[in-house]
Backbone bond lengths (Angstrom), bond angles and torsions (degrees), N, CA, C in turn:
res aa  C-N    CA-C-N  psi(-1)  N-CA   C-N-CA  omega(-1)  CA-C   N-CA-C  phi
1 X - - - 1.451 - - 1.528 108.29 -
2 X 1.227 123.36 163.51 1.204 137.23 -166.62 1.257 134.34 -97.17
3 X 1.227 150.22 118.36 1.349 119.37 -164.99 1.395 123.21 -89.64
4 X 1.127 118.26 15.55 1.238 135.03 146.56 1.739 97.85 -61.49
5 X 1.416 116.94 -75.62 1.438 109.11 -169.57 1.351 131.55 -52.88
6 X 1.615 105.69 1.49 1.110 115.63 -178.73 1.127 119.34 -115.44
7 X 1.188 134.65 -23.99 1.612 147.51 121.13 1.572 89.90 -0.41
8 X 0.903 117.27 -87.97 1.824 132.75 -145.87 1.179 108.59 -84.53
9 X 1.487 119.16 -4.21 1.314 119.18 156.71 1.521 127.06 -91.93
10 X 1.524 109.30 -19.65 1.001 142.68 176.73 1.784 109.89 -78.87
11 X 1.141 127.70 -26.45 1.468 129.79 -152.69 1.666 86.13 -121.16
12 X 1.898 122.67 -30.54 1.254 99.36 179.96 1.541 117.08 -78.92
13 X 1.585 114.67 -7.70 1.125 131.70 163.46 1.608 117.47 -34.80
14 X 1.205 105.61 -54.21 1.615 140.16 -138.68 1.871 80.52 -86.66
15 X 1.095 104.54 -74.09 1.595 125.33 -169.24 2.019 99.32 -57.01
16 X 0.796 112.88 -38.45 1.517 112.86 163.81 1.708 103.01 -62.66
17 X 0.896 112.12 -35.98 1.902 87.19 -170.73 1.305 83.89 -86.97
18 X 1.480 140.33 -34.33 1.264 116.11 -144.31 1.487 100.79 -93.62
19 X 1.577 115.43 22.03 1.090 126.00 173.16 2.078 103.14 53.06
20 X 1.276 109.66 31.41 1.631 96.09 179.89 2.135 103.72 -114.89
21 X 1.249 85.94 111.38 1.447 103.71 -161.66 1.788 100.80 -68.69
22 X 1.524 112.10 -44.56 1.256 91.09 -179.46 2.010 118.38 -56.39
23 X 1.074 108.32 -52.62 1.392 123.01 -170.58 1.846 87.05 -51.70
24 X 1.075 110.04 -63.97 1.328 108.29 -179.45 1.832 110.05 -34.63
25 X 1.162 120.84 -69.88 1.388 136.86 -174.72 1.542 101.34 -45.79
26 X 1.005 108.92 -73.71 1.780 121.73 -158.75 1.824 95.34 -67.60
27 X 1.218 132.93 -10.88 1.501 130.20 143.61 1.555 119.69 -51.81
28 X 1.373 95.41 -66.73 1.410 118.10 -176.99 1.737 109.85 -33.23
29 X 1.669 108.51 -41.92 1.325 121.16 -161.68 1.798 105.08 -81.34
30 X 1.228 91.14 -34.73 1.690 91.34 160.45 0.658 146.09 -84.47
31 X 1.478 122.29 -30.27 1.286 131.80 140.66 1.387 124.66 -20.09
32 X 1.539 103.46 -60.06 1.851 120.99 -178.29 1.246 110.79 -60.38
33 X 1.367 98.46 -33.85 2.053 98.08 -177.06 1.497 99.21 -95.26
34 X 1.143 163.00 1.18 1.307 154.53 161.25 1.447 97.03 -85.00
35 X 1.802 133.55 -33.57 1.229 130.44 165.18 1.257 127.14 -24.35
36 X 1.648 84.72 -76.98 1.628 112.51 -165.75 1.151 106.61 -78.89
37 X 1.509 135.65 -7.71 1.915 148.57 151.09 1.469 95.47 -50.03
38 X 1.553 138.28 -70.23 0.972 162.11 -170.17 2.216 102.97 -50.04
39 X 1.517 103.10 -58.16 1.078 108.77 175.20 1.592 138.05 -67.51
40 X 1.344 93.11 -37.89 1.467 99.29 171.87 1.798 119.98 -96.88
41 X 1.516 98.29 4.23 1.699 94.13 -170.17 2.016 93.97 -120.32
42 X 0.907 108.44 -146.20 1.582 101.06 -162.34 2.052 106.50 -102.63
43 X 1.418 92.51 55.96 1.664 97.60 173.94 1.447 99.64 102.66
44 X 1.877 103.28 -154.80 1.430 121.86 144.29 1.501 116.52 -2.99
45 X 1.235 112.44 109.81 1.795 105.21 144.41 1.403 123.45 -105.77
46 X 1.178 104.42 151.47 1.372 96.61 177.44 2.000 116.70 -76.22
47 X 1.550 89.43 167.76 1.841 93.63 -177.66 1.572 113.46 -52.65
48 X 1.420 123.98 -34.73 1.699 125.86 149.87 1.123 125.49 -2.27
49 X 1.557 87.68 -76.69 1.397 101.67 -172.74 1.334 122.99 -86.69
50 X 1.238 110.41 -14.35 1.989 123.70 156.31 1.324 93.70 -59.93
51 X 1.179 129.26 -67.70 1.520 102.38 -160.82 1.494 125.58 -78.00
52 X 1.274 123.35 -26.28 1.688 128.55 140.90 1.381 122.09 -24.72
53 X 1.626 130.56 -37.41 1.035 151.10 -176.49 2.006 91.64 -82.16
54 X 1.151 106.25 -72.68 1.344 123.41 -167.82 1.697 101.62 -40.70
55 X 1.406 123.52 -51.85 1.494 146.53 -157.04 1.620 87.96 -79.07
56 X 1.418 135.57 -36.13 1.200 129.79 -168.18 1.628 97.57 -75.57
57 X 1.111 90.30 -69.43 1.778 89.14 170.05 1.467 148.86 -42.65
58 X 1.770 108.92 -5.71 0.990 138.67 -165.35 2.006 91.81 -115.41
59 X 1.502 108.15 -31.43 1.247 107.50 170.97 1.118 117.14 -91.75
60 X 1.358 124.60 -12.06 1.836 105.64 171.83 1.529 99.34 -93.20
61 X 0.908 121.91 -11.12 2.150 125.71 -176.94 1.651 82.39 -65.76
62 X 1.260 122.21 -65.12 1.441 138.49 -174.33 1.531 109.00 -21.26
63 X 1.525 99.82 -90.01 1.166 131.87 167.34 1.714 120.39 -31.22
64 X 1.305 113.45 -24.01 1.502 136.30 -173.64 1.881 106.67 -97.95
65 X 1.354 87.08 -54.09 1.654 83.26 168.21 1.371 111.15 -67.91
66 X 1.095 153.63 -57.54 1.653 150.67 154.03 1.512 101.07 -3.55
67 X 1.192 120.90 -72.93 1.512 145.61 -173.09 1.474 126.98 -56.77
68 X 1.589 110.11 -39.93 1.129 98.32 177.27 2.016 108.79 -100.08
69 X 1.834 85.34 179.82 1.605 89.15 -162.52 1.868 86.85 -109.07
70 X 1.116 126.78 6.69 1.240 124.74 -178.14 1.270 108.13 -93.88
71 X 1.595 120.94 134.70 1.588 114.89 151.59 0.915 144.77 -51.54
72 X 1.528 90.28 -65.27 1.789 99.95 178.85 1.708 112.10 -48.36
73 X 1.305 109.04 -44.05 1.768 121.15 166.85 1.579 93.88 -37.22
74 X 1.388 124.12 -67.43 1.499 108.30 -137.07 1.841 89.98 -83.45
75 X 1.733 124.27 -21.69 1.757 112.93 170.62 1.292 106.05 -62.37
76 X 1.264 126.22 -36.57 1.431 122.61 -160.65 1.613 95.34 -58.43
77 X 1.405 104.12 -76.45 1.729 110.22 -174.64 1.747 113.01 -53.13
78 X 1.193 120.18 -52.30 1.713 96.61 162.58 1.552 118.44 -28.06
79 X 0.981 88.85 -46.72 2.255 96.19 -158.22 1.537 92.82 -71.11
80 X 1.368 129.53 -23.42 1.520 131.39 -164.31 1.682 106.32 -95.08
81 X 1.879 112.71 -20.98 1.221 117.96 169.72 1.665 111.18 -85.88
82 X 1.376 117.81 -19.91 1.077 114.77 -169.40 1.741 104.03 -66.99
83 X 1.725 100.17 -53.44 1.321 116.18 177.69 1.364 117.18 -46.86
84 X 1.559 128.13 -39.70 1.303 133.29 163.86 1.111 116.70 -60.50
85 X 1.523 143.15 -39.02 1.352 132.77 -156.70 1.639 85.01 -100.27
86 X 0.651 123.43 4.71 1.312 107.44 159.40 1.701 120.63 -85.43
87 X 1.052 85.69 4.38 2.158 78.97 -167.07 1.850 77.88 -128.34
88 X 1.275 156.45 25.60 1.237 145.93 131.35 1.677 120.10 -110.25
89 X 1.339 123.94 155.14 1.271 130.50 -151.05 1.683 80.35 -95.90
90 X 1.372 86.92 154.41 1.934 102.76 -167.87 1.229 107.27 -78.94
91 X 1.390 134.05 116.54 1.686 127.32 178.79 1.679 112.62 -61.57
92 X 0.874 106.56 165.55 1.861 129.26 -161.99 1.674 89.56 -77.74
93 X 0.626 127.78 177.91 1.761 128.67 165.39 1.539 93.02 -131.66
94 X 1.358 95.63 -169.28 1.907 81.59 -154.60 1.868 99.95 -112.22
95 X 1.081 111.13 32.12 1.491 120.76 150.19 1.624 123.57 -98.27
96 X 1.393 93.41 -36.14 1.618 110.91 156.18 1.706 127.81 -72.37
97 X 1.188 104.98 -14.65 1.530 121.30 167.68 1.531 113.60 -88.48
98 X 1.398 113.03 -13.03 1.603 110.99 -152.56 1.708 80.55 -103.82
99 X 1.516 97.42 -37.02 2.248 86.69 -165.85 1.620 96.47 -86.66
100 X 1.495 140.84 -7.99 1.210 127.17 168.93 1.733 117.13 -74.55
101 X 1.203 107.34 -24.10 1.994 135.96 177.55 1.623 86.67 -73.83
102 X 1.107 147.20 -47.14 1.626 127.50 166.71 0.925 135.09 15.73
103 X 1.284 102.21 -95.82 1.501 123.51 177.89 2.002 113.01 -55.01
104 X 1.228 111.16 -9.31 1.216 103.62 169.69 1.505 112.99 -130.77
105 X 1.415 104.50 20.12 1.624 108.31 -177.88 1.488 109.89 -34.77
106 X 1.538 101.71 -89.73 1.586 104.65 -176.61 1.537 136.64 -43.14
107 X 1.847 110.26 10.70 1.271 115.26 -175.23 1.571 86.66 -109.16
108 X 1.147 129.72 -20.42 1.573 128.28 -148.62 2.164 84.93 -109.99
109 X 1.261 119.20 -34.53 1.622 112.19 166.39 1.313 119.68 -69.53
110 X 1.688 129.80 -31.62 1.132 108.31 175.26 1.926 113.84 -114.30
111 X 1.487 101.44 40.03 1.614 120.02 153.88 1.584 100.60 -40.26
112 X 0.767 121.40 155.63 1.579 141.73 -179.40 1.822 98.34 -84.59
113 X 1.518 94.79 -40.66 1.800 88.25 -174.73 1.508 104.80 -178.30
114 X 1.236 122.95 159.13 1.267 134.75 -143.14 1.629 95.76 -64.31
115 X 1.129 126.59 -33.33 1.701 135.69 174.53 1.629 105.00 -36.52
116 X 1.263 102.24 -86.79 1.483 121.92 166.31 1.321 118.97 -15.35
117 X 1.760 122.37 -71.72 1.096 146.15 -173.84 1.606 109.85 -49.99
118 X 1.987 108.11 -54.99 1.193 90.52 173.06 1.803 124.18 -92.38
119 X 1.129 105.40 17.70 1.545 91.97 166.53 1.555 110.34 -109.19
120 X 1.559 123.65 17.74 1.191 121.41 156.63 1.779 119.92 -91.78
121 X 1.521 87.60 -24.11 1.867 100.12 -172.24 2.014 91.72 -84.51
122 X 1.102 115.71 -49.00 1.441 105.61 170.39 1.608 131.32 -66.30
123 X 1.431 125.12 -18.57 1.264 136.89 137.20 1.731 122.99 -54.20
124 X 1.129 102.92 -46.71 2.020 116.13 162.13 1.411 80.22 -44.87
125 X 1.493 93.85 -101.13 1.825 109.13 -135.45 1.772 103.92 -50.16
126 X 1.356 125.78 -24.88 1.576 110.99 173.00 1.357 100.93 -69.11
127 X 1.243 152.94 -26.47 1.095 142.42 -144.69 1.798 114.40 -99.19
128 X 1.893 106.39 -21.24 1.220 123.76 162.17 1.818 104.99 -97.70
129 X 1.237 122.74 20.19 1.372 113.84 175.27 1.840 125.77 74.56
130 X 1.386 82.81 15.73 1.667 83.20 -158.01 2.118 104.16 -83.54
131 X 1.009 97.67 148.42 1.844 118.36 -176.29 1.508 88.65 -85.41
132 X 1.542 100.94 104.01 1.531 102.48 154.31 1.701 123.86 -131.87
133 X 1.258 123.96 -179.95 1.305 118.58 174.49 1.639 90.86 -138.18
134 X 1.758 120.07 139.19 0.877 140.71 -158.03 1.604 99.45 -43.55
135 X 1.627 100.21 -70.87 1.597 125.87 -173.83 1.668 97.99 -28.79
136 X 0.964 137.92 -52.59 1.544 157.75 -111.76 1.885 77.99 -115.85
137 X 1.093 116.87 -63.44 1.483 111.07 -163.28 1.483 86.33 -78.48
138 X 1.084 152.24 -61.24 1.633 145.78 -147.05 1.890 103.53 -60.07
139 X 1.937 108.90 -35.52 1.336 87.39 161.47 1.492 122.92 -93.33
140 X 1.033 130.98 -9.64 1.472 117.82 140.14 1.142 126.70 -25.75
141 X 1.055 112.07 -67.42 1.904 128.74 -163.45 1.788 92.62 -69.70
142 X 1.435 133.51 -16.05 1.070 114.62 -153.79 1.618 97.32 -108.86
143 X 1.775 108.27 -22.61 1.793 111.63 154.51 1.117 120.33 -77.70
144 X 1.618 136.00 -8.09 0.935 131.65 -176.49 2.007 100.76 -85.81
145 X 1.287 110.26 -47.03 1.599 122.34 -155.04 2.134 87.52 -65.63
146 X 1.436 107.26 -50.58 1.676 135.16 -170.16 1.915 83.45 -39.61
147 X 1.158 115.09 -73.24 1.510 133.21 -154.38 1.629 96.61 -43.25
């Protein structure tokens, strides 16, 4: 098991005594989808892919607040993203993507073509651990190539 999955088993714990049902609930829902990740794919996932799972869920709450015409709808789901981004590591923004790409600048400017470039800067930044989202590194890569 994961310690991601245990995080969230651990925190729905927490939210049960403290009698707070949303926090409680909107666990529950991740929980179920890191489950059934777990069930239908080959066991164990790793925390990765918990939080990929987690980030999706944080994007349809997103996408829902945009959408709906209700308030209380759009506090509820804030308060349910807040609770989520707390259990994934904070992505780099892409000034923080551009000074971790450094150390391999001049291999990632004379890439043949933007293909190349970003599967060396996404091989980089997994390799120092870094939280990214594609979009986020592609404009990186696109001040870095510009310069």
């Amino acid at each position: 098991m994961s310690t991601l999955v245990e995080t969230i088993k651990a925190q729905i714990k927490v939210a049960m005594k403290a009698k707070d049902d949303l926090t409680k609930n909107i666990l529950r829902v991740a929980l179920g989808e890191i489950q059934k990740a777990e069930y239908t794919g080959d066991g164990d996932i790793t925390d990765e892919a918990g939080h990929k799972i987690i980030r999706k869920i944080i994007a349809s709450n997103e996408a829902t607040i945009e959408a709906s015409p209700s308030d209380e709808t759009k506090a509820d789901l804030a308060k349910e993203n807040v609770v989520l981004l707390a259990l994934v590591p904070t992505q780099l923004s892409v000034s923080q993507i551009a000074e971790a790409l450094v150390p391999i600048q001049e291999a990632l400017k004379s890439a043949p073509s933007d293909g190349p470039a970003m599967g060396m800067a996404m091989k980089h930044l997994k390799s120092v651990g870094a939280a990214v989202d594609g979009d986020s590194v592609r404009a990186a890569l696109s001040q870095i190539r510009s310069k």
